[in-house]
N, CA, C and O of each residue as an XYZ file, in Angstrom:
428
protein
N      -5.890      4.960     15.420
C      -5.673      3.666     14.811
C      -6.129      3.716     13.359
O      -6.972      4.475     12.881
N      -5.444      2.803     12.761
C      -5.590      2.762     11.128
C      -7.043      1.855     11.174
O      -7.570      1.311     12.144
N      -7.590      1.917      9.386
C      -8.709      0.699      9.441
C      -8.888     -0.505      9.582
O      -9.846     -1.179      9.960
N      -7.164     -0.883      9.004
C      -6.774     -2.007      9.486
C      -6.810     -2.704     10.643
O      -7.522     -3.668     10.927
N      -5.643     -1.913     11.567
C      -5.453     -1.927     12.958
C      -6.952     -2.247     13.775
O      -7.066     -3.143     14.612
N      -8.066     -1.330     13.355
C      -9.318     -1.770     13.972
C      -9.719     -2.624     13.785
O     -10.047     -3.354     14.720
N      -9.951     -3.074     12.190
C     -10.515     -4.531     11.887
C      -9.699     -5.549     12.982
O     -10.123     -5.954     14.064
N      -8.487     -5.804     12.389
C      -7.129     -6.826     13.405
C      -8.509     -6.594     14.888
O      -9.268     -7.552     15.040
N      -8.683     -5.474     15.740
C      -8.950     -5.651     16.733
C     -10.361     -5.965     17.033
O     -10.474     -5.849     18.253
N     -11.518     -6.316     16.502
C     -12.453     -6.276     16.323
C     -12.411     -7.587     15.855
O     -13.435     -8.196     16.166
N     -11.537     -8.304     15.169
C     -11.966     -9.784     14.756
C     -11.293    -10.710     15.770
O     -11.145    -11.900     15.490
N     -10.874    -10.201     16.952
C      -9.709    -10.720     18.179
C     -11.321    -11.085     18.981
O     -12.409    -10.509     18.947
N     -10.757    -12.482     19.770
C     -11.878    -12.708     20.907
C     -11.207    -11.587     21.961
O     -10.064    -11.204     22.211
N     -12.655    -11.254     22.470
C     -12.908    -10.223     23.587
C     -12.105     -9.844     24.960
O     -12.059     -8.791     25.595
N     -11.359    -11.390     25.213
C     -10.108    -11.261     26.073
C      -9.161    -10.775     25.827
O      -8.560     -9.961     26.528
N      -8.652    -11.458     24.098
C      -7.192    -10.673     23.935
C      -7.093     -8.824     23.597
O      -6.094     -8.106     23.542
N      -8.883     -8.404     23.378
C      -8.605     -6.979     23.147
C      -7.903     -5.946     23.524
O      -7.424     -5.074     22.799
N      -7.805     -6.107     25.375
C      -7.267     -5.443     25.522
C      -5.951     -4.892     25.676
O      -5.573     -3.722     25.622
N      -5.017     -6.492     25.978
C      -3.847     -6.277     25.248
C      -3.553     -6.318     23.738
O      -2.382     -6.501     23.404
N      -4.290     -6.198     23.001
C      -3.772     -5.641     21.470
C      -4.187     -4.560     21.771
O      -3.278     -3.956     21.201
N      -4.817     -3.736     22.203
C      -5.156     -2.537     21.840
C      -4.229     -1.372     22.900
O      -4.173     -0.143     22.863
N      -3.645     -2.267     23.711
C      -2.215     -1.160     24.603
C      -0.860     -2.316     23.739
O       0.211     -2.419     24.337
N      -0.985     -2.857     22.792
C       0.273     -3.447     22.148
C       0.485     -2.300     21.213
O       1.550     -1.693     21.103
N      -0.657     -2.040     20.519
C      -0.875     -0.716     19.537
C      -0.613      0.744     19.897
O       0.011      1.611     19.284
N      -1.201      0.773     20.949
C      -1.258      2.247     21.421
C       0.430      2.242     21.724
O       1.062      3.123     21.140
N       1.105      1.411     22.499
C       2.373      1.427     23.056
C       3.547      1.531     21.654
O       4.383      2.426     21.526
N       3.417      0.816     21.067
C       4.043      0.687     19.315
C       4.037      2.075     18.534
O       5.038      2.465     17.934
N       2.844      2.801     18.579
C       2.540      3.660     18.112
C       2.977      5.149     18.559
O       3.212      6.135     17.860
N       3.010      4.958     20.166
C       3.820      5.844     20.936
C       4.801      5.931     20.760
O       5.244      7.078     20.696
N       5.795      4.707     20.561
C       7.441      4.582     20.864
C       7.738      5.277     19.003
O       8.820      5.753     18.657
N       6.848      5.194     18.327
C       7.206      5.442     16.738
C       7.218      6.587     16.934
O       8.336      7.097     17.011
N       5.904      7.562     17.113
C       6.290      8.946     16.839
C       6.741      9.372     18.295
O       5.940     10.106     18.876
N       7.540      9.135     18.769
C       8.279      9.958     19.858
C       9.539      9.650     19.100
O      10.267     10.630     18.945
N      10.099      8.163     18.434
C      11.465      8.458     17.556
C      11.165      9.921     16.828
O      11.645     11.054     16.805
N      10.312      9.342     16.377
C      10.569     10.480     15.023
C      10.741     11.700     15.467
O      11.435     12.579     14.954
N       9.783     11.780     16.913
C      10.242     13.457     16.982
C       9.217     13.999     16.656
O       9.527     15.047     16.091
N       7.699     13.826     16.708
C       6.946     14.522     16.147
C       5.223     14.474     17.192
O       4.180     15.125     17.120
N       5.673     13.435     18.010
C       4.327     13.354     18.906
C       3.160     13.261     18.151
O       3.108     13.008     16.948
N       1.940     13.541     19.128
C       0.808     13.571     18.676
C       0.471     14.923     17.208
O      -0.569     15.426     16.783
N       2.199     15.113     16.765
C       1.152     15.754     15.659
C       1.057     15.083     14.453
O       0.556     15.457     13.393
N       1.614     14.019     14.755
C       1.812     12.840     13.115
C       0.407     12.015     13.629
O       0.221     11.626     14.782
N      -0.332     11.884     12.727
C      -1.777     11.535     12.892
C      -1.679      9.727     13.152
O      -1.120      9.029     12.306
N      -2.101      9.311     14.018
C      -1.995      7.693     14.673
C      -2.894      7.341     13.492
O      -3.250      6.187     13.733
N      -3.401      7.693     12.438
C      -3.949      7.033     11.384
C      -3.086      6.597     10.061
O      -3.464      5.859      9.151
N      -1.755      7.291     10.211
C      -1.047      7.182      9.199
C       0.133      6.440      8.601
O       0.961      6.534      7.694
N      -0.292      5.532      9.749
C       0.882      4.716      9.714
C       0.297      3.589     10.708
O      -0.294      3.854     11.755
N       0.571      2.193     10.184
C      -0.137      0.921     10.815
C       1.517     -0.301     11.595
O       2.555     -0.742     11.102
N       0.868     -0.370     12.941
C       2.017     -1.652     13.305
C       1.322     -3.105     13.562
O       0.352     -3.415     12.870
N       1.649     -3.686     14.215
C       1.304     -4.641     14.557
C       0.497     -4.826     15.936
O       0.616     -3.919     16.760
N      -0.409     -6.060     16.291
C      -0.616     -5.476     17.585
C      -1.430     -6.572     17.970
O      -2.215     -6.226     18.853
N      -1.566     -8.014     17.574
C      -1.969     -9.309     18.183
C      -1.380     -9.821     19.098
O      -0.177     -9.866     18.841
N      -1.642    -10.267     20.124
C      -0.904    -10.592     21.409
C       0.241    -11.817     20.777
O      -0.004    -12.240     19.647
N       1.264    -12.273     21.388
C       1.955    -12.754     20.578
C       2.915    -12.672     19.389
O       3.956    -13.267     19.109
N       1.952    -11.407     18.593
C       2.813    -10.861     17.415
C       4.066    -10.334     17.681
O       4.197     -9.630     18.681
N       4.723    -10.489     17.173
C       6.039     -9.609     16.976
C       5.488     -7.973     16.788
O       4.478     -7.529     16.241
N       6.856     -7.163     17.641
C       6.274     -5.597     17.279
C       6.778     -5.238     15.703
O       7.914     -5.577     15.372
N       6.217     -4.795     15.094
C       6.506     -4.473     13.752
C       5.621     -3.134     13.342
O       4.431     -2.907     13.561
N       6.740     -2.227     12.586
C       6.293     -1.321     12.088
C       6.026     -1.752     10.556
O       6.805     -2.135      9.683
N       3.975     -1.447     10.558
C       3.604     -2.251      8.979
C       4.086     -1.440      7.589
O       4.571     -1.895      6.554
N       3.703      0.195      8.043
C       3.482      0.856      6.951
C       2.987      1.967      7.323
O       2.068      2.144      8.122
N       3.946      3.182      6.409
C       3.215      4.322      6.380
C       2.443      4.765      5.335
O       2.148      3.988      4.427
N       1.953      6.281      5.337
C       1.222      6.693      4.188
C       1.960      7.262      3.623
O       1.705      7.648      2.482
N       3.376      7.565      4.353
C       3.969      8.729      3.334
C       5.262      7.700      2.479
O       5.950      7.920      1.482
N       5.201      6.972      3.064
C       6.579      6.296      2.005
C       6.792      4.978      2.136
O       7.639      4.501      2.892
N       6.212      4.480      1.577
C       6.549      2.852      1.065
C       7.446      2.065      1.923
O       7.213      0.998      2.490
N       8.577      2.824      1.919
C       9.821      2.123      2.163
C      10.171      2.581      3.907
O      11.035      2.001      4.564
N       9.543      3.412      4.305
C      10.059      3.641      5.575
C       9.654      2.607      7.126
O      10.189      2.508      8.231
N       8.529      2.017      6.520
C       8.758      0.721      7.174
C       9.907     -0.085      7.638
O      10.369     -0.419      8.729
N      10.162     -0.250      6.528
C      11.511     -0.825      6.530
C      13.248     -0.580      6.952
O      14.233     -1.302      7.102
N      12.933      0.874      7.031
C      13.862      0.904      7.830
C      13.840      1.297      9.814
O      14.849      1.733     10.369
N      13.012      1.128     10.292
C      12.410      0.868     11.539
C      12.017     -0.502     12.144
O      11.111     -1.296     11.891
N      12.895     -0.490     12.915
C      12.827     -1.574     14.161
C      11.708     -1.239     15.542
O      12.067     -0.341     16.304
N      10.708     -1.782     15.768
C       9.917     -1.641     16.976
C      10.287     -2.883     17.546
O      10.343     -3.914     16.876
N      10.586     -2.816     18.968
C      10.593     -4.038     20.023
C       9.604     -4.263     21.161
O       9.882     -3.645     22.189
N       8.631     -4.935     21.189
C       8.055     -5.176     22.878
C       9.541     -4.837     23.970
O      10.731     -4.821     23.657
N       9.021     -4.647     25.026
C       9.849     -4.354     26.380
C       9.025     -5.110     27.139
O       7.980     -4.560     27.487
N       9.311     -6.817     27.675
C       9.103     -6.855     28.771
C       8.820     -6.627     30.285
O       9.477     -7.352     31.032
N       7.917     -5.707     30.902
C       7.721     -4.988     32.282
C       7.453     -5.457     33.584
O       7.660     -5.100     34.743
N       6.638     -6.874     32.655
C       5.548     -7.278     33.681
C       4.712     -7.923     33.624
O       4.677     -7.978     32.394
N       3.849     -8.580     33.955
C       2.291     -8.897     33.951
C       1.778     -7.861     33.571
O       2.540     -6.898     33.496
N       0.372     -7.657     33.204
C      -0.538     -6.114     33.135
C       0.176     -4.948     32.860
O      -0.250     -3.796     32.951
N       1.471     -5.375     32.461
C       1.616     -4.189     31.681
C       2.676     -4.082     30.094
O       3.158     -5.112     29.621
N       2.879     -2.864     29.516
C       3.051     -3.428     27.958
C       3.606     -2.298     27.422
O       3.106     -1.192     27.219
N       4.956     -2.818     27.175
C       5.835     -1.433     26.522
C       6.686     -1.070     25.407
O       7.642     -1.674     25.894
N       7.030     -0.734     24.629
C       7.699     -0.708     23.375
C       9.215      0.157     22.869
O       9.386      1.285     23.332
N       9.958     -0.259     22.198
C      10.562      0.766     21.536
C      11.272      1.187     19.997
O      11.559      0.527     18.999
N      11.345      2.106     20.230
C      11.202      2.492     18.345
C      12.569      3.018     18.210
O      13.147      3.821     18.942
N      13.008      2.396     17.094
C      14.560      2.805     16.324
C      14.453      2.827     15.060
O      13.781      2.026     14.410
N      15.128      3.775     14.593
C      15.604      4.193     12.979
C      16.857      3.393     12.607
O      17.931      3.919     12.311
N      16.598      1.920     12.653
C      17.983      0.838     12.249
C      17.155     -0.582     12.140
O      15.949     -0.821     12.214
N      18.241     -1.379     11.943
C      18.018     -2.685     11.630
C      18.807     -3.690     12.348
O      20.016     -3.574     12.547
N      18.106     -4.658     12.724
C      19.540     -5.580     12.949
C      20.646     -5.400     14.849
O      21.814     -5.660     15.139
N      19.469     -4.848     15.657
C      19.576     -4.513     16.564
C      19.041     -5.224     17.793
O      17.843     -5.487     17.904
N      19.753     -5.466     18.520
C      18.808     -6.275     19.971
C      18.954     -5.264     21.058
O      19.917     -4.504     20.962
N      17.912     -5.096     22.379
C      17.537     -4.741     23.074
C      18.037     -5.970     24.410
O      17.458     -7.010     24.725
N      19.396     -5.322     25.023
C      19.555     -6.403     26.659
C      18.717     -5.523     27.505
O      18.760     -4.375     27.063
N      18.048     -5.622     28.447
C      17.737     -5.058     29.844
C      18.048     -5.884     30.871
O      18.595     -6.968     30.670
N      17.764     -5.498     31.930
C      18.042     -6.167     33.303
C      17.346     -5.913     34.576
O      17.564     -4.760     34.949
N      16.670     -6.505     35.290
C      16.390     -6.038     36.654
C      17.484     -5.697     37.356
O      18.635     -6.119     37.244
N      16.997     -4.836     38.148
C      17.786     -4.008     39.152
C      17.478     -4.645     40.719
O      16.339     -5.022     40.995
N      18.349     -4.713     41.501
C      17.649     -4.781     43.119
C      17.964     -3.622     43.706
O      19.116     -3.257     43.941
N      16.905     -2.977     43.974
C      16.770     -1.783     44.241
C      17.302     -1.376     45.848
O      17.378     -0.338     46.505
N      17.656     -3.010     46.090
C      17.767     -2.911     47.622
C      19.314     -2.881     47.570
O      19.925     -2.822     48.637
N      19.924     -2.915     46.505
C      21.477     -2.964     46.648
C      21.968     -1.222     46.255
O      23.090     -0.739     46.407
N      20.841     -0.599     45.768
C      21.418      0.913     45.554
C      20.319      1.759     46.632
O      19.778      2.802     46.265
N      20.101      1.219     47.861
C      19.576      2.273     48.689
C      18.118      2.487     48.402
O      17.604      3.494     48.889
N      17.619      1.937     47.910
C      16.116      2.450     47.410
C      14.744      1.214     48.592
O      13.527      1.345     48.461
């Protein structure tokens, strides 16, 4: 996490911590797995969003000003207790999903 990102979580009452802090981790995952680069792009180098409520947003990197901006992060609805994200290199994009009944394909 950036210094930011910590402050943001550290000035949050004690309930909402722990979903900001899997809003972050999840945001942060879905970014560098776009990119293609995993855990070797340093989770310090780049800041999203991550207040419960907030919109997912990619804030800023270290390496380029502008590449914020061209990245879309979305929450994924799952569930209760749980918290998921995804990361695109575009703009101007919506995310449909759907439940499945698992009981209509044999499962």
């Amino acid at each position: 996490m950036g210094n930011k990102e910590v402050s943001c979580l550290n000035a949050m009452p004690k309930d909402l911590r722990p979903e900001a802090f899997f809003n972050c981790w999840t945001r942060k995952e879905a970014f560098i797995k776009a990119v293609g680069m995993g855990l070797s792009l340093p989770l310090d180098q780049f800041e999203v969003t991550l207040a419960p409520g907030e919109p997912a947003q990619l804030v800023r990197t270290a390496w380029d000003e502008d590449e914020a901006s061209r990245w879309s992060i979305k929450s994924i609805d799952v569930g209760e207790s749980y918290v998921a994200a995804i990361a695109v290199a575009a703009r101007n994009w919506f995310l449909e999903y759907r439940d499945v009944d698992n009981t209509l394909l044999g499962f």
